[in-house]
Each structure stands twice: as C-alpha cells, then as structure tokens.
MIMI-395917 format. One record per residue (C-alpha): residue number from 1; residue in three letters; x, y, z. Coordinates in Angstrom, 3 decimals. Example, Ala and Ser with C-alpha at 12.3 -4.5 7.8 and 13.67 -1.06 7.14 Angstrom:
% residues 2
1,ALA,12.300,-4.500,7.800 .
2,SER,13.670,-1.060,7.140 .
This chain:
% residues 509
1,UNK,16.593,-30.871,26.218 .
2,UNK,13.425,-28.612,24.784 .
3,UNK,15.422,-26.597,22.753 .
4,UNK,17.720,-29.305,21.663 .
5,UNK,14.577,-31.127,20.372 .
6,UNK,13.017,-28.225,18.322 .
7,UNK,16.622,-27.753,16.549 .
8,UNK,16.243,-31.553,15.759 .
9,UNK,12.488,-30.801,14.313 .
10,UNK,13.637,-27.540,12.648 .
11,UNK,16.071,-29.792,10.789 .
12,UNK,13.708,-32.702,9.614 .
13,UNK,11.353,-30.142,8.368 .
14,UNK,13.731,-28.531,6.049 .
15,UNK,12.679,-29.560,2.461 .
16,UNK,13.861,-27.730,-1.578 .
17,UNK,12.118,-24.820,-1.786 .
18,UNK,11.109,-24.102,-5.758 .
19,UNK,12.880,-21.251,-6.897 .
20,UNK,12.501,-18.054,-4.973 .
21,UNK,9.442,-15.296,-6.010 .
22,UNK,10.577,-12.820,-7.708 .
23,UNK,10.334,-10.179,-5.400 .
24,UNK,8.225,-7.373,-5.000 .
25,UNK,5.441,-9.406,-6.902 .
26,UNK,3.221,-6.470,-6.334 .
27,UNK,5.810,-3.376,-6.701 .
28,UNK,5.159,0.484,-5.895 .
29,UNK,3.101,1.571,-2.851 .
30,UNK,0.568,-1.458,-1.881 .
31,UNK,0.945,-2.353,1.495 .
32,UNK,-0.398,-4.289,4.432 .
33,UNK,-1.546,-7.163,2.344 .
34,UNK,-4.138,-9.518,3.473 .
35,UNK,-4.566,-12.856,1.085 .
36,UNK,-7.268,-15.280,1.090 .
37,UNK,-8.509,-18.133,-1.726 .
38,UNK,-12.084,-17.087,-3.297 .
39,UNK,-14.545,-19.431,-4.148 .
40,UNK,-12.683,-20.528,-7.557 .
41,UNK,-9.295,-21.500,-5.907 .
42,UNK,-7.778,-18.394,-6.966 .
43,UNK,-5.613,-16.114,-4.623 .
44,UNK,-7.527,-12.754,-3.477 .
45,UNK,-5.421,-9.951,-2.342 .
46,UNK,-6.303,-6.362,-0.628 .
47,UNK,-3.746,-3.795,0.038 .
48,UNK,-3.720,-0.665,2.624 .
49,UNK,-5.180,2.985,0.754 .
50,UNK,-4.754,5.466,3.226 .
51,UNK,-5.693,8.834,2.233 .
52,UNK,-5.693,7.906,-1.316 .
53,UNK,-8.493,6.844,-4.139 .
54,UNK,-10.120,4.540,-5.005 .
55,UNK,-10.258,2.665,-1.733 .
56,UNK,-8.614,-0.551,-1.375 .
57,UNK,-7.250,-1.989,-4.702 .
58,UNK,-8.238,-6.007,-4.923 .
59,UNK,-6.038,-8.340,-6.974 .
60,UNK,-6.333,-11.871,-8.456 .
61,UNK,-3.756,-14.031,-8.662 .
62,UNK,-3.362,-17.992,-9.981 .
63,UNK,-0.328,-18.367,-8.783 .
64,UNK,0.773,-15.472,-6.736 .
65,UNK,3.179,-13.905,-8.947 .
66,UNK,0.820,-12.682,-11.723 .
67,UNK,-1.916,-10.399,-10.389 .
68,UNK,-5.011,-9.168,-11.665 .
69,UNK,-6.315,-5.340,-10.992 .
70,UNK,-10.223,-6.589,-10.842 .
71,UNK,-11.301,-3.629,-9.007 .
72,UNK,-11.153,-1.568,-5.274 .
73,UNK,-13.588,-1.667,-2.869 .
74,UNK,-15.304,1.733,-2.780 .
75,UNK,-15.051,3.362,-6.578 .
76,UNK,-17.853,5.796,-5.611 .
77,UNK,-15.512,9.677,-4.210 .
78,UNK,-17.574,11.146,-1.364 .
79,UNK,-18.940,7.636,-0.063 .
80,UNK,-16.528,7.626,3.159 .
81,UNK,-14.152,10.464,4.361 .
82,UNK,-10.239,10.490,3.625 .
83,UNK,-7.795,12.739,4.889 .
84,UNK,-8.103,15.542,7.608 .
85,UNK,-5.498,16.580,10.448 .
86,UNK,-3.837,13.760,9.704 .
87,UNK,-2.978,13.808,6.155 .
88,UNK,-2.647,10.069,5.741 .
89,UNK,-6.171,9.422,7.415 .
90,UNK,-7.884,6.868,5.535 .
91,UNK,-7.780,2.876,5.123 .
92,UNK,-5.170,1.135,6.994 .
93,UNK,-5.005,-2.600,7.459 .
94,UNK,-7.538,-4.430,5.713 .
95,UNK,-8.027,-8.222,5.980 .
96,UNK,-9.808,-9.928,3.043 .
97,UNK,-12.125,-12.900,4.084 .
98,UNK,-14.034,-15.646,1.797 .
99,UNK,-17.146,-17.331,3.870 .
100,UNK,-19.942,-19.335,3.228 .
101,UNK,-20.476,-17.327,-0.652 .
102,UNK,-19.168,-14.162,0.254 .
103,UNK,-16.316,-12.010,0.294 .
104,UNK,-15.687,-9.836,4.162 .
105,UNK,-13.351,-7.083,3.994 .
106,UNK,-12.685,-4.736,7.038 .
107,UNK,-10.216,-2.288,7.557 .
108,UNK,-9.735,0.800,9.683 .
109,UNK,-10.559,4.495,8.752 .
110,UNK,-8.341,6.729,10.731 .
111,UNK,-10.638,10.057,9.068 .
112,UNK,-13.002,11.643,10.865 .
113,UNK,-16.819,11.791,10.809 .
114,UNK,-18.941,14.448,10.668 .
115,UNK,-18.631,14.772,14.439 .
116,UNK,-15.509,14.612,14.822 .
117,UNK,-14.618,11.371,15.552 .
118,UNK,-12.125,9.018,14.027 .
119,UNK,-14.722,6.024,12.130 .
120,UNK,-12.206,3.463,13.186 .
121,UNK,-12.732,-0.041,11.801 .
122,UNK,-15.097,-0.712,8.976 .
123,UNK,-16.781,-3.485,7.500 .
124,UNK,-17.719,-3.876,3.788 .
125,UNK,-19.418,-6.955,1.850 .
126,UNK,-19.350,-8.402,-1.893 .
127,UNK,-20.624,-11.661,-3.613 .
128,UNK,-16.883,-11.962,-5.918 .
129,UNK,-14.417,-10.073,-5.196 .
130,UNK,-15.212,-7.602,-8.364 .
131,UNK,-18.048,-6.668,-6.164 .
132,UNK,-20.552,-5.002,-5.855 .
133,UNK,-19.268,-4.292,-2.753 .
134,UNK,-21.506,-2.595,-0.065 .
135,UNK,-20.600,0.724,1.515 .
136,UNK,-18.315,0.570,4.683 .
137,UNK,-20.413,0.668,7.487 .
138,UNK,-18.788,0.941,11.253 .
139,UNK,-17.654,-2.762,13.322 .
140,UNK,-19.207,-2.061,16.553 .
141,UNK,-16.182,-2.356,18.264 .
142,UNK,-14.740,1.342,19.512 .
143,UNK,-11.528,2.614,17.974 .
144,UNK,-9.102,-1.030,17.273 .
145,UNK,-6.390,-0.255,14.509 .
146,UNK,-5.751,-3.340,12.049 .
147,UNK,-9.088,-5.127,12.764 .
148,UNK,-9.369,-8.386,11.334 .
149,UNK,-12.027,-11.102,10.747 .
150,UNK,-11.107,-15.006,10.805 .
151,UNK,-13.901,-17.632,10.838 .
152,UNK,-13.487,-20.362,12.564 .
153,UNK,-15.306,-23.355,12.215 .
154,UNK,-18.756,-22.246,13.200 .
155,UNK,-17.720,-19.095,14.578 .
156,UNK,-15.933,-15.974,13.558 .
157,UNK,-13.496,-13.548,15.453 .
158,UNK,-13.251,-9.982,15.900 .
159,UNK,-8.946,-9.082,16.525 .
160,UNK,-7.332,-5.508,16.641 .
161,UNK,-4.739,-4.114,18.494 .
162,UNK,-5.095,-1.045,20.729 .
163,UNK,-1.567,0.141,19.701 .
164,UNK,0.267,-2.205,22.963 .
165,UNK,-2.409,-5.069,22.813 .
166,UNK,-4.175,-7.187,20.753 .
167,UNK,-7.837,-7.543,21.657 .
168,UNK,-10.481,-11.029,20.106 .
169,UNK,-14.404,-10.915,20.491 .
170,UNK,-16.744,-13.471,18.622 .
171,UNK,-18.432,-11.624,16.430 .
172,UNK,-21.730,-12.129,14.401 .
173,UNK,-21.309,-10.732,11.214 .
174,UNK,-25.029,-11.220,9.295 .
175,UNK,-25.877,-8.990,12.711 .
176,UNK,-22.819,-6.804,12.992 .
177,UNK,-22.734,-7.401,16.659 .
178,UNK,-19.738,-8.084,18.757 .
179,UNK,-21.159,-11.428,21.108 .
180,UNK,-19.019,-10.599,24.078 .
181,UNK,-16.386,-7.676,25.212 .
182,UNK,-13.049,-7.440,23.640 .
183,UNK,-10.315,-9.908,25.899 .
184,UNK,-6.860,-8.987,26.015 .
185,UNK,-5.164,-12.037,24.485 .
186,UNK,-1.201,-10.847,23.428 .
187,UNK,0.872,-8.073,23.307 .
188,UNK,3.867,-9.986,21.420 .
189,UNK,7.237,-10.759,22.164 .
190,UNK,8.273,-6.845,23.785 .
191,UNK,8.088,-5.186,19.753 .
192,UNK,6.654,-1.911,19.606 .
193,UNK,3.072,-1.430,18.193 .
194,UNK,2.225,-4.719,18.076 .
195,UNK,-0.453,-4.786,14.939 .
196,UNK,-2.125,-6.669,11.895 .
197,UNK,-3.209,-9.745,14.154 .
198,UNK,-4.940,-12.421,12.588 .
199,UNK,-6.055,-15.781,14.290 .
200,UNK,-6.853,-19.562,12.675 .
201,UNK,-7.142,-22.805,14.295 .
202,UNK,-4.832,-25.951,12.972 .
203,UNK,-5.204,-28.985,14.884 .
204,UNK,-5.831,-28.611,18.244 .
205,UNK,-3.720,-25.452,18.608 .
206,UNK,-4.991,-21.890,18.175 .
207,UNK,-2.435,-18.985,16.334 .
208,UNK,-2.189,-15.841,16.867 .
209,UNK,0.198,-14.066,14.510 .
210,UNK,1.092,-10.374,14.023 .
211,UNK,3.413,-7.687,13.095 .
212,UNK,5.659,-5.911,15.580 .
213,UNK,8.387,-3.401,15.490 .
214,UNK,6.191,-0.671,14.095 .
215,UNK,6.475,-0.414,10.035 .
216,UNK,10.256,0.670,10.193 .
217,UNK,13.377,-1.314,10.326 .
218,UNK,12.739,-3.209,13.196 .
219,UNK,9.464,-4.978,11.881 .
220,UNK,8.846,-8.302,12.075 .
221,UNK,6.500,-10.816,12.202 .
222,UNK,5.540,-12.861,15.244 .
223,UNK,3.151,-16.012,16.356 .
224,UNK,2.192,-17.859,19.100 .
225,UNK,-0.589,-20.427,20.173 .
226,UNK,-2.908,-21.685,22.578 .
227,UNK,-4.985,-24.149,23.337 .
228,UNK,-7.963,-22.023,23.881 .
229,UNK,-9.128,-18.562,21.428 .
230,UNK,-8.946,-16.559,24.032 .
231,UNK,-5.074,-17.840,25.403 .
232,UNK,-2.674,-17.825,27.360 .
233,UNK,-0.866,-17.764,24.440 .
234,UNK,2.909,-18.774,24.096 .
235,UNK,4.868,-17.006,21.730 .
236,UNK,7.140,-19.357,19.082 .
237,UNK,10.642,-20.222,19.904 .
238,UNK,12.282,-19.145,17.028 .
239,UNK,10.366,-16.016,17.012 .
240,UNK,10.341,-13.434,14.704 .
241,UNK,9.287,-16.626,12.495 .
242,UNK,10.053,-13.092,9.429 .
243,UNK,11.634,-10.158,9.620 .
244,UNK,14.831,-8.776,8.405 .
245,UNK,15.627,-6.909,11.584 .
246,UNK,18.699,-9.493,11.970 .
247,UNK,22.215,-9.536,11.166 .
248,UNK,22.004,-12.211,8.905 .
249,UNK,19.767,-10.268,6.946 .
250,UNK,20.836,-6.097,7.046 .
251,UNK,22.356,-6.684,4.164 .
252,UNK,18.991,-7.787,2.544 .
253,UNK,17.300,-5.943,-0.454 .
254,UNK,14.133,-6.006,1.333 .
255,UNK,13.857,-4.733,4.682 .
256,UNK,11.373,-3.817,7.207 .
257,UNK,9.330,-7.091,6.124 .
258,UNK,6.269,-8.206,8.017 .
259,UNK,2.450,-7.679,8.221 .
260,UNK,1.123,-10.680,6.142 .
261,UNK,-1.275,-13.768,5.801 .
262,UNK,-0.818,-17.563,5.197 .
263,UNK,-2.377,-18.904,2.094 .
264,UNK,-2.549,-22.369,1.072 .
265,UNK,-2.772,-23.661,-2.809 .
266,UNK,-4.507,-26.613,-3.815 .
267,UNK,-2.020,-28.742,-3.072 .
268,UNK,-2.108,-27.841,0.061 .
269,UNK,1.397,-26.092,0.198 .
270,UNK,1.819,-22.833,2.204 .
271,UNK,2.539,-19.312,1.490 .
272,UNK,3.354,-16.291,3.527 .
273,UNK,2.385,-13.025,2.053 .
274,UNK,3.642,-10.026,3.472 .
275,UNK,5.271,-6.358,2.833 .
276,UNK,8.332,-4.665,2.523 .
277,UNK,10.197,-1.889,1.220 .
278,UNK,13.220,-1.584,-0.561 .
279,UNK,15.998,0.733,0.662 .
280,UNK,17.569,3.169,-2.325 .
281,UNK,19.501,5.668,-0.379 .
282,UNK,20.992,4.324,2.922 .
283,UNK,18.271,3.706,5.239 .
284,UNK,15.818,5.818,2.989 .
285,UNK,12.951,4.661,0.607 .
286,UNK,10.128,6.296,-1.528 .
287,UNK,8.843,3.519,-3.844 .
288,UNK,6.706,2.328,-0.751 .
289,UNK,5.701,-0.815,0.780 .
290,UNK,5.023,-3.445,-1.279 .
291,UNK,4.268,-6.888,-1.678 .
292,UNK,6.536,-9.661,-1.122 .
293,UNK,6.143,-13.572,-1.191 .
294,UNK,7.910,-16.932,0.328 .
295,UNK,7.070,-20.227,1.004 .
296,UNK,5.712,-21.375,4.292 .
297,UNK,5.726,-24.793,5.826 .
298,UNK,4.896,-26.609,9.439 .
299,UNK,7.586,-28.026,11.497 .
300,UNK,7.360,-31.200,13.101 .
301,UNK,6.346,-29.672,16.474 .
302,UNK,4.138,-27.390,15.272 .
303,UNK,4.879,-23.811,14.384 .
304,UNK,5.393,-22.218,10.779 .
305,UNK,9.217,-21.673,9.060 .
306,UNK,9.161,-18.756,6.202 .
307,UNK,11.298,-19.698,3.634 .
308,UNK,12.930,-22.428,5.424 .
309,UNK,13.814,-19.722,8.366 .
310,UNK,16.373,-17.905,5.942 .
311,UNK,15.806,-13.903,4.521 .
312,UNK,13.566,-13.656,2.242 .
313,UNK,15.383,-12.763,-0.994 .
314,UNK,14.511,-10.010,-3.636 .
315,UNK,14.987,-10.680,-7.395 .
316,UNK,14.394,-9.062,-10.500 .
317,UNK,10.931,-8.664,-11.666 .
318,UNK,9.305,-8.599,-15.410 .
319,UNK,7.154,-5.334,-15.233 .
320,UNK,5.096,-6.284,-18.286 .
321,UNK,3.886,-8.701,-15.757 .
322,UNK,2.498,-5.592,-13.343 .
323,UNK,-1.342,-5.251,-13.022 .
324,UNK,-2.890,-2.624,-15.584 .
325,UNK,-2.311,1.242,-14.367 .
326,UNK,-4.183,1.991,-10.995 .
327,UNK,-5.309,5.454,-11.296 .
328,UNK,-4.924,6.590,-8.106 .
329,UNK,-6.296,10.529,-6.709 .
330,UNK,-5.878,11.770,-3.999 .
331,UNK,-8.573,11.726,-1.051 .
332,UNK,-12.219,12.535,-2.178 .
333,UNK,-11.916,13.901,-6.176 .
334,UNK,-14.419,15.642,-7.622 .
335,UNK,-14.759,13.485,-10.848 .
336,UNK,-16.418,16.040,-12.879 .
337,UNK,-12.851,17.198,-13.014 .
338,UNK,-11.420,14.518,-15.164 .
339,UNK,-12.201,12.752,-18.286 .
340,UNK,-10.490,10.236,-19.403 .
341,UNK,-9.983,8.352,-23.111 .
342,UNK,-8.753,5.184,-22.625 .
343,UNK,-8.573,4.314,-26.256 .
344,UNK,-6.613,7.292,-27.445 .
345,UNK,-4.881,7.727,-24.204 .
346,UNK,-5.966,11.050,-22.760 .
347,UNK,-7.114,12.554,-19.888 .
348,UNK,-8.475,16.024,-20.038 .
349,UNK,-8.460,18.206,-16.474 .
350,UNK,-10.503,20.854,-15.412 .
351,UNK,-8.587,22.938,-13.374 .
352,UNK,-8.800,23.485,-9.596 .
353,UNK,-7.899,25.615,-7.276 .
354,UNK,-7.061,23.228,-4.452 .
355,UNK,-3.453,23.022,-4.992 .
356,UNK,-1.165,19.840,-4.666 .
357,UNK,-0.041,21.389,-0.886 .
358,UNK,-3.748,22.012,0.575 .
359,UNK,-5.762,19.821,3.008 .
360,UNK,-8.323,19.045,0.144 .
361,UNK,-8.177,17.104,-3.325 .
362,UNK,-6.723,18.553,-6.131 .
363,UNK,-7.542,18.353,-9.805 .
364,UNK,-4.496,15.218,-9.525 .
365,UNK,-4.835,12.121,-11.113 .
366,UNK,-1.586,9.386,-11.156 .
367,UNK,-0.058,6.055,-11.126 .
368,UNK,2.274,4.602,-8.229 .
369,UNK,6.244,4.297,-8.632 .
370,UNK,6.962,0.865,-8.913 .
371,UNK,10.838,1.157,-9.732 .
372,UNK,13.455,2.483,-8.060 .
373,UNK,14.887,3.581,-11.626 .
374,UNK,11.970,4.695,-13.840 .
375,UNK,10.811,7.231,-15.745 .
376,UNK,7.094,8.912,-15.730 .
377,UNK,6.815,10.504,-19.568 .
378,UNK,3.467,12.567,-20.525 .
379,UNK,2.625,14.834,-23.483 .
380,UNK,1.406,18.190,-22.237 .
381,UNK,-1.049,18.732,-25.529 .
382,UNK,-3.064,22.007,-24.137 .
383,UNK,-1.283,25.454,-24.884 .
384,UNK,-0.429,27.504,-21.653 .
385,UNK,-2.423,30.253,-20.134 .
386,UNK,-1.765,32.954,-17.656 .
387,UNK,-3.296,31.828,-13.844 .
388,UNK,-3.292,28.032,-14.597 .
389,UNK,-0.476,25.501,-13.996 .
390,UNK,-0.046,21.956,-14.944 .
391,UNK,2.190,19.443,-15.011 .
392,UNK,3.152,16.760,-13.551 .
393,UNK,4.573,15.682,-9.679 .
394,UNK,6.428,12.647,-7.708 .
395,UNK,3.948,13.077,-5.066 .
396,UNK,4.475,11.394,-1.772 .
397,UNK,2.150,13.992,0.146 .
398,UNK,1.016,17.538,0.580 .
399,UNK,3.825,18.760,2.394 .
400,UNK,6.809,16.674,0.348 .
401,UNK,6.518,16.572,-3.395 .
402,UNK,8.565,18.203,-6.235 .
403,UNK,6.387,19.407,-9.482 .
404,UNK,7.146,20.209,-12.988 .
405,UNK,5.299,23.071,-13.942 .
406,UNK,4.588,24.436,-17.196 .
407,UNK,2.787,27.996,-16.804 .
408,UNK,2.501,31.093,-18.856 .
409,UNK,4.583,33.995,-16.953 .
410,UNK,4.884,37.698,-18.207 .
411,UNK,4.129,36.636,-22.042 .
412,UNK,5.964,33.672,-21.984 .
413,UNK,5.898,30.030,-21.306 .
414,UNK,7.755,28.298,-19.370 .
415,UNK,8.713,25.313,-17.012 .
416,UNK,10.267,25.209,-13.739 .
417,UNK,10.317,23.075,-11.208 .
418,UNK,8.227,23.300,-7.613 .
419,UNK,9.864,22.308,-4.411 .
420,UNK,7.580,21.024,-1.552 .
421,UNK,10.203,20.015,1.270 .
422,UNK,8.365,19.836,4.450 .
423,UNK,8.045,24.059,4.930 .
424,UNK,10.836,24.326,2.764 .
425,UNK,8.801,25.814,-0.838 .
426,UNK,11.086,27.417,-3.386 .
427,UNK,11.302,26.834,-7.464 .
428,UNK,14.238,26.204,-9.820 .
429,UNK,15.001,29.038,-12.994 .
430,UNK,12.209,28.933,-14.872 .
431,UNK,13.034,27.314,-18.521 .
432,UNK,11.529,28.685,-21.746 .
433,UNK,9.276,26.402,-23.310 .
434,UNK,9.450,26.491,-27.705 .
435,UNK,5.872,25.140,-28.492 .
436,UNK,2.849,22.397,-27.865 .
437,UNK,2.909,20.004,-26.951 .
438,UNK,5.313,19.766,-24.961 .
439,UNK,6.838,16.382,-23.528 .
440,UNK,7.100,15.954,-19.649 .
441,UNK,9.391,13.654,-18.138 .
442,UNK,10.614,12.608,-14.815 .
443,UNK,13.103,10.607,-14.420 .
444,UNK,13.675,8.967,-10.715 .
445,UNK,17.080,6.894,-9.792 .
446,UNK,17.722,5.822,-6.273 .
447,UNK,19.710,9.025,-5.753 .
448,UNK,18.648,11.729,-7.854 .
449,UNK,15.271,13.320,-9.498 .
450,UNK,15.646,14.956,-12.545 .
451,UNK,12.693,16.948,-14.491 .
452,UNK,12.506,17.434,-18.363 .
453,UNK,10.568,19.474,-20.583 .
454,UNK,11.042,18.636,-24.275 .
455,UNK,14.529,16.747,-23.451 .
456,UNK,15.932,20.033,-21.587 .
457,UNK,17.020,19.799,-17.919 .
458,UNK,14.442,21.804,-15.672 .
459,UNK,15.700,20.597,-12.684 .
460,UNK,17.035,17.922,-10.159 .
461,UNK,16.424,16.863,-6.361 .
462,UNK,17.180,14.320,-3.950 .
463,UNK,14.541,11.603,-3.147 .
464,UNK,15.095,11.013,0.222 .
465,UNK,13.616,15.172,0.869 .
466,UNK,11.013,13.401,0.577 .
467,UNK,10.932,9.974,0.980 .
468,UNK,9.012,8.243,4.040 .
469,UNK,11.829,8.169,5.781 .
470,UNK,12.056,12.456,6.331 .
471,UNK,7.778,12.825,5.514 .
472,UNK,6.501,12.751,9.201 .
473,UNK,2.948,14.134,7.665 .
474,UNK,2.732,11.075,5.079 .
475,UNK,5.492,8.375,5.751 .
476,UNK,3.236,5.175,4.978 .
477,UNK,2.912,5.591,1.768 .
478,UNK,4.757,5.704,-1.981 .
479,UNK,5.781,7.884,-4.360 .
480,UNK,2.233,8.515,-6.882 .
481,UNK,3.791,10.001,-10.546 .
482,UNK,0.527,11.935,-11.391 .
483,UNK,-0.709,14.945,-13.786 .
484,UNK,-1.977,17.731,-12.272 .
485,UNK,-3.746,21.297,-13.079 .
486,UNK,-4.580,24.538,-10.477 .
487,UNK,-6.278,27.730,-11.672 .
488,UNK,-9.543,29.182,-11.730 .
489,UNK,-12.187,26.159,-11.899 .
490,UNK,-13.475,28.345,-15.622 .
491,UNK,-10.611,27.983,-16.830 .
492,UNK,-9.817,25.913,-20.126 .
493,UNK,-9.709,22.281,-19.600 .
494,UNK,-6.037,20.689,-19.758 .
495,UNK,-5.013,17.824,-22.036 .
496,UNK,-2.891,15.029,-21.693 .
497,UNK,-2.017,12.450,-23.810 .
498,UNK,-0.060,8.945,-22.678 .
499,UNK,1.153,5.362,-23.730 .
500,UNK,0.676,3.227,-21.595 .
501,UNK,3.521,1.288,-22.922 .
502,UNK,5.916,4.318,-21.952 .
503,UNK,4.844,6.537,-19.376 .
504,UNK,6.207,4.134,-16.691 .
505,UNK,9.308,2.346,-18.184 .
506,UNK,12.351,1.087,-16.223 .
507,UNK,15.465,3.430,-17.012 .
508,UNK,18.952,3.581,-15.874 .
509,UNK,21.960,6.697,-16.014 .
C-alpha cells in the first residue's frame, strides 16, 4: 500500500517543466559545483581546482544559464600548497555558503604541509563573493574529504565523508571550533565513496543528500531524511533521486552526473545543480566535468524529483555565452614569469626550466577545453633559439599531455610534436618551420588530435591516451589548451599574441 501511495504522489506532483537548460551551462573542466543565492538574489557558484591556479573560480549567474567569471578565491601563487605525490593534490569539493553578510567557502586540500601532512579541509571568508577573500585557514576537524557548511536556523553544521561515511558536528564558525565530535549519520544507499554531503532542514524533516558511485559511471546522487540532525536517517524511495547510471539513461549525452546543490529563485522554484561529463570516445572523456542544470521540485510526500524523475538532457550551447577566458596555471606559478597585455592580446614568457612533465610549475599559462570539437589557435611572435622550447599543449597532467613544439635544432627551426603517454615519451618528424611568426593550432575532435604549424600537419594523436579515463596520476580533471616555454630561466622572453575571439572556436572535420 506504501509504495502504491508514493507512485500516486509521484504522479500528482508532475507539472511542465520550461524548456530544458542547455546543457553544460558551465562547459570545460569545472566540477563539483556548490550553488548558493548571495545577498542580491543572484546565483553564486564555486567549482573544484585541484592542483591547478588560481584556486576556486566563483561565478554569478541571474538566471543560471549565463555566468559571470567575478573572480577565484585565492589569486595570490604561494599562499597555500598544490600538488605533491599526488599530482592532482589541491582543492576538491568546495561548498559556497551566504550567512548573516558574508560569504563561507570551505573545501578540502589534499597537498601537503610543510610537515608532511595532508591540510585537509579549509575554510576561507569574503564580504561579496568578488572578495576579498581571507586566506584558507584549517576546519578543526582532522582529515574529512568534501566538507561542507549548512546553517541552519540558529546553528550551523560541519558534514564530510571519511571515504565510507558521512560524519555532522555543529560547528561555530566566528570561533572555528567544532561544538561536539563528529557523529556518524549515513553511509548511503551501498554506492561506493559516498561524498559531497550537504544537509538543510524543510519542514519538520532534516536532508541529507550526497553523491555516490565514486566520480565514474556509476555516480549518482542520493538523499534521505530524519527527523533529528543527527538521524537515523532513511534513504528516499526512488533513490538515486539523479544519476544516469540507469538503463533508461546509458544512452544519455551526459553521464556520470551527480555531486550538486539545490537552489531556489525568487519565486521560490527549485533547481538542482550538479556535474557531469560528456563521453566522446566510447566510455572515454577529456573535456572534464562540468556543470549541468535541471529543475527540481517537492513531491506530495516529501522528497525532491530532478527533472520530473527523467535523464537529464544535454543540448546545444551558445559559447559566446561562456564566462571570459580563465587563465588557468598550473600549481604554484612564479608570476614574474608571465606578463600579460590584455589590450593587444599578448602574453610574454620567461622561460623555465621546470618542464610540462616535472613535479613543479612550469612557465604554462592556458585556458580549459570547453568543446569536444574545438580548436586552440596562437601566434608564436618570438624567433626560435637553440636550448628553449615553446609552444603550446592539450594538457590534462604531467604524465599525459601531447605538445607542439617549435625549437631551433642543428641551425634550423622546426616543429614537432611531444608525446607524454603515461611513461610512454617519444616525438613525431620534426617539420621545418619558414619564418615568424608562426601560427600554432590544435585542433581537438572527439577522436583525433591534430597539431599545425603555419597550416602544415605536425602531427596527430588519440584523445583518449590521455583522457581521464587512461590518466590514473590526474583523472579528475580537463583538458587545459595552454602556451608554454622551457630553457634556461636567462633566456629571451617568449611572445605570444591571441584573439580572444579565435583562439577557442568550435570546429568540425
């Protein structure tokens, strides 16, 4: 008779759903998305880093398909460490808060301090969500993954999950003191690494709601309630409330969809915002986990339906409507190294020699794939001289990347390209290069990589050598297009020149 009534409430509950986002509606590699409304009714977003800089981009939104770049969360290189053993140690996870007049962002650090030991969840503060933001300073609360903040009436709520458990404490956060010890409250519905738990209050019911399934194909997102914080807490019956790891949905664009926040407009009408990534070669993918939207509403007995308990559904998207260019480097840069002229669109590079496959951060600077056909164009303006390279790389990490390389080799110059496939290293004919500058291309489809210098073929590859999929060392992130330079650090600077109008465009064979 139970279930036959929540099939009957399912039902009532159904209503038209406006016409569907248009999905990613934040493309490329910005993931674990946490959502909140600031202080002008405007939707706040905050999206996972890793081992990459700036830390934390932070978008504004009116109406959560056009988003604002209005800043990250630590802009200062050296303030926190990134990278290490683990070469995507860095920000995972953050949740973005509004309280009271100010903005509470926490996230975990998965580097290492100076002793040794992973920082683990951090807290940071702003008064808007352009900042200033203060530097991350360390949650008192050991070493949770995913930590989140959720006020709560009077009170506010330390969750994170311990990998197989999700842990609450009432925190104080004007004190930065956890009130009591960390309760075990839910481990899920039997997913693996259950993670990104966030808890609210509506009615007289507690939620609890989290990702399972780890970040692969079998993620999902779960919920359940209680009538106390601190549980028992009975999972929904028509959990995973989203998730594509269903039949009716393996045929789905989007896939491996979970790891998100409720929102609410003005209006009082609901929102789920989660990630997602988009498959281009069988079951592989390099653009990333991204951003992905549907509506939300509240059956009649009390639990949440995501797009009216259908798939979520992918459709084309307008990339003049993208945020402006996210420079993105890569762990802690020396900025010394790079100056930039926005106006005439240049960047000049002093050369390093950290090189793209070391531990530290090389003279790199770049912008995240956002397309699974597009092309990354750049005018190499700076003549080439024996001991320095340059170029430009599809970059998903140290150990997978492929680089087109214009260097000056026994009297003459020339471009190649630079394979980085796991310990596989090895470099295509080299091709003569006529004169300066010389225009750099890449040009990414969901099956192929092909590399241009001047409009000749360098060379070619296949994304999924190093898509997330193959990249054990850095699978959570995206393909970065960037510009790069290695040589002696007195060595001429390097010059670039871009438009910003076509150095990303959509393409197609």
């Amino acid at each position: 008779m139970k279930k036959l009534l929540f099939v009957s409430c399912l039902a009532i509950s159904m209503t038209v759903f406006a016409a569907p986002f248009k999905n990613p509606v934040v493309p490329g590699f910005y993931s674990d998305p946490s959502v909140c409304v600031g202080p002008d009714g405007k939707f706040c977003l905050a999206t996972s880093t890793l081992q990459f800089f700036p830390i934390i981009p932070l978008f504004e939104s009116e109406d959560l398909v056009h988003w604002t770049l209005k800043g990250h969360a630590v802009e200062k290189s050296g303030v926190t460490p990134l990278g290490g053993e683990l070469e995507f140690a860095g920000y995972f996870a953050p949740t973005l808060r509004y309280h009271n007049g100010k903005f509470y962002l926490v996230a975990s650090n998965h580097a290492k301090d100076l002793n040794g030991k992973v920082l683990g969840p951090m807290i940071m503060t702003a008064p808007r969500l352009e900042g200033p933001w203060t530097e991350p300073r360390k949650l008192p609360v050991g070493s949770f993954g995913d930590p989140s903040l959720d006020f709560i009436g009077d009170k506010c709520y330390f969750t994170g999950t311990t990998g197989r458990m999700i842990r609450l404490a009432e925190y104080d956060p004007e004190r930065n003191v956890l009130l009591e010890e960390p309760r075990d409250v839910w481990s899920g519905t039997g997913g693996t690494y259950p993670e990104g738990p966030h808890v609210f209050k509506r009615g007289d019911w507690y939620y609890l709601m989290m990702a399972e399934g780890g970040t692969e194909y079998g993620h999902a997102q779960t919920i359940a309630r209680s009538r106390s914080v601190y549980g028992p807490y009975e999972g929904c019956p028509h959990n995973p409330i989203a998730g594509h790891a269903r039949l009716k949905a393996q045929g789905s664009r989007l896939q491996a969809v979970g790891h998100g926040d409720f929102v609410y407009d003005k209006d009082g009408n609901g929102f789920f915002i989660c990630h997602a990534i988009r498959p281009q070669y069988g079951k592989n993918h390099i653009v990333g986990r991204e951003v992905i939207a549907a509506p939300m509403e509240w059956t009649v007995d009390g639990w949440p339906l995501v797009n009216g308990g259908r798939p979520i559904p992918d459709q084309p998207f307008n990339l003049e409507n993208l945020p402006a260019v996210d420079w993105t480097w890569i762990r802690n840069p020396k900025m010394e190294n790079y100056d930039f002229d926005g106006k005439k669109g240049a960047v000049v590079l002093r050369p390093s020699e950290v090189k793209l496959s070391d531990k530290e951060s090389p003279t790199f600077v770049g912008t995240r794939q956002t397309a699974i056909d597009q092309n990354f164009s750049v005018a190499l303006e700076s003549k080439a001289v024996e001991g320095v390279e340059a170029g430009i790389v599809s970059y998903m990490g140290r150990t997978h990347h492929m680089a087109l390389v214009v260097a000056r080799r026994g009297g003459r110059d020339v471009a190649f390209v630079r394979y980085q496939l796991g310990l596989m290293r090895f470099e295509s004919a080299p091709v003569t290069v006529e004169a300066f500058p010389v225009r750099l291309r890449i040009e990414a489809r969901a099956k192929i990589i092909r590399f241009l210098a001047d409009g000749k073929l360098v060379g070619e590859g296949d994304p999924r050598h190093i898509g997330s999929e193959v990249n054990s060392d850095s699978p959570y992130n995206g393909i970065i297009f960037g510009m790069f330079a290695e040589g002696p650090a007195t060595a001429e600077r390097v010059k670039f020149t871009y438009d910003l109008k076509t150095m990303l465009k959509e393409g197609s064979l």
